[in-house]
C-alpha atoms as one frame of an Amber mdcrd trajectory, in Angstrom:
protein
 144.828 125.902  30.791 146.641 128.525  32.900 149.807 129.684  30.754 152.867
 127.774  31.024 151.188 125.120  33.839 148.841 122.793  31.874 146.478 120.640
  33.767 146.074 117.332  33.104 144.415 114.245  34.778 147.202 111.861  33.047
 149.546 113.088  35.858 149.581 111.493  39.340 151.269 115.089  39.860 151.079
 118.565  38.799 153.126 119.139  36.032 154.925 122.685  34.676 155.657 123.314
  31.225 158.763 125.641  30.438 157.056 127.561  27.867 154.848 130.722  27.257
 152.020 128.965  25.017 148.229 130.184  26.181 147.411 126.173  25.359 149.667
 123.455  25.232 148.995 119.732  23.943 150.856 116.299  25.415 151.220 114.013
  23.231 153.080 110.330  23.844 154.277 107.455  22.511 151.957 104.171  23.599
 154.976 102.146  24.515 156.223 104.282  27.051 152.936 104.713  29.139 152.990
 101.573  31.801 149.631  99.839  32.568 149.890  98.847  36.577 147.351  96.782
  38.766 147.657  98.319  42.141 148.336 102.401  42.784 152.058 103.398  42.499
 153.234 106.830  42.696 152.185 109.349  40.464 150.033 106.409  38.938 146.561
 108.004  38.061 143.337 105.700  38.050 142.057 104.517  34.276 139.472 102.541
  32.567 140.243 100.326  29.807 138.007 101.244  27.149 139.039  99.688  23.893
 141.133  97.152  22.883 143.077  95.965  19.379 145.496  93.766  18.622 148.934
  94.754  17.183 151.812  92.856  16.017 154.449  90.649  18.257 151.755  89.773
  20.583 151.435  93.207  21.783 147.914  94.454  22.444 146.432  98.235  21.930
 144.556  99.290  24.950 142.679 102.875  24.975 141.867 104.328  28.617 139.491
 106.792  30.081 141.468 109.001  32.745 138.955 111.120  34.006 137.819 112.264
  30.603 141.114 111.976  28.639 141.842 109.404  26.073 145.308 107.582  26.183
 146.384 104.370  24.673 148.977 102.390  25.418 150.915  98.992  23.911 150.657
  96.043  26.905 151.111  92.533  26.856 147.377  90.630  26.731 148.468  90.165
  30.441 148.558  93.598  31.375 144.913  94.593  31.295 141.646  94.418  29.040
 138.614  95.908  27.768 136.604  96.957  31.122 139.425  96.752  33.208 140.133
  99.054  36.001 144.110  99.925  36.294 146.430 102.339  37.300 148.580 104.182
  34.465 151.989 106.000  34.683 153.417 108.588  31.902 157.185 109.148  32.706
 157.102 113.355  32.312 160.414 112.932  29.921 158.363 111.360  27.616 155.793
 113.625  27.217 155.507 115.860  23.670 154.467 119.229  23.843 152.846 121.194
  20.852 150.777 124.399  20.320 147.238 124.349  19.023 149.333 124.410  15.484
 150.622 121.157  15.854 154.103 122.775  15.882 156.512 120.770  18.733 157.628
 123.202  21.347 161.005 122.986  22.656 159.731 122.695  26.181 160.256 120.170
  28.818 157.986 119.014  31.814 158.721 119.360  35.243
């Protein structure tokens, strides 16, 4: 990673991070990533690679984006194991932390 501008396939977009960190790690809540059908703006392509069932009737699904992992809580409508989709992670929702684990007061951009 280039300091202060990670790189990421999970963005449709390049992204900036506010801070001085050499590395920096996203992390994100499941719920908030949204599993699409057809290409949307800053949507990145993603393979549905694994899928569990939680409760409510809301399903697990773990994607390939170009070599990252993400998961992300759908309805058993949204998409399943083997699936080719199109996944969005709002930028405000994004945690950053250092190789420590510690959370970074930074913000995306």
């Amino acid at each position: 990673m280039n300091k202060g501008k990670p790189r990421t396939p999970l963005f449709g977009a390049p992204i900036q991070a506010d801070t001085a960190e050499q590395e920096v790690w996203a992390g994100m809540c499941p719920r908030r990533v949204q599993v699409l059908r057809q290409p949307q703006k800053d949507a990145v392509k993603a393979q549905a690679t694994h899928h569990a069932i939680v409760i409510d009737g809301q399903h697990l699904l773990t994607f390939d984006c170009n070599g990252q992992q993400l998961k992300a809580k759908t309805l058993p409508s949204d998409a399943s194991a083997g699936q080719e989709v199109w996944v969005q992670v709002p930028p405000e929702s994004v945690t950053l932390s250092n190789n420590d684990g510690q959370r970074l007061e930074a913000s995306l951009a």
